[in-house]
N, C-alpha and C positions, 0 to 999 in steps of 0.2 A: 327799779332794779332790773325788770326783764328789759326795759330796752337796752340797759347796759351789756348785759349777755347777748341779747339779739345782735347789737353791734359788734362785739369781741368776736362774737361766730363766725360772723358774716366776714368782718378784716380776715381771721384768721384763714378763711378759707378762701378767701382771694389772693393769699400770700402765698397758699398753699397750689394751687391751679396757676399762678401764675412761674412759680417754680419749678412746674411740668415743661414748663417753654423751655429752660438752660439747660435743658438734658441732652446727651450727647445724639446725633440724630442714627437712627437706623444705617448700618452698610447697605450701600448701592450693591444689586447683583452684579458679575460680573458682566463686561458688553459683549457681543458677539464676534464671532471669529468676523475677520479681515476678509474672508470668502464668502459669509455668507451674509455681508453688509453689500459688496458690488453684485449678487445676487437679487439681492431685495434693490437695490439701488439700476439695478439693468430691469426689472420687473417695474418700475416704479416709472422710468424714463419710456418704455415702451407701452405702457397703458395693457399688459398681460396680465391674467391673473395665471398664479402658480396651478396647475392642473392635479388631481385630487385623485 
């Protein structure tokens, strides 16, 4: 009889964890402005580091 519970637990909670995965995913932050992409992207080509 305990194996039967130990198996019902165990399914139920593989159904349960596995359930976790169809969840709707997290919102993406928004991306960054269009200027300060060709900044990193001009930093990136010329091997600079941004000065601090």
């Amino acid at each position: 009889m305990k194996t039967n519970k130990l198996f019902a637990s165990l399914a139920l909670s593989l159904c349960f964890t596995s359930l976790l995965g169809c969840t709707e995913p997290e919102t993406l932050p928004a991306s960054p402005s269009a200027g300060a992409e060709f900044k990193e992207a001009d930093l990136l080509k010329t091997g600079l580091a941004e000065r601090i």
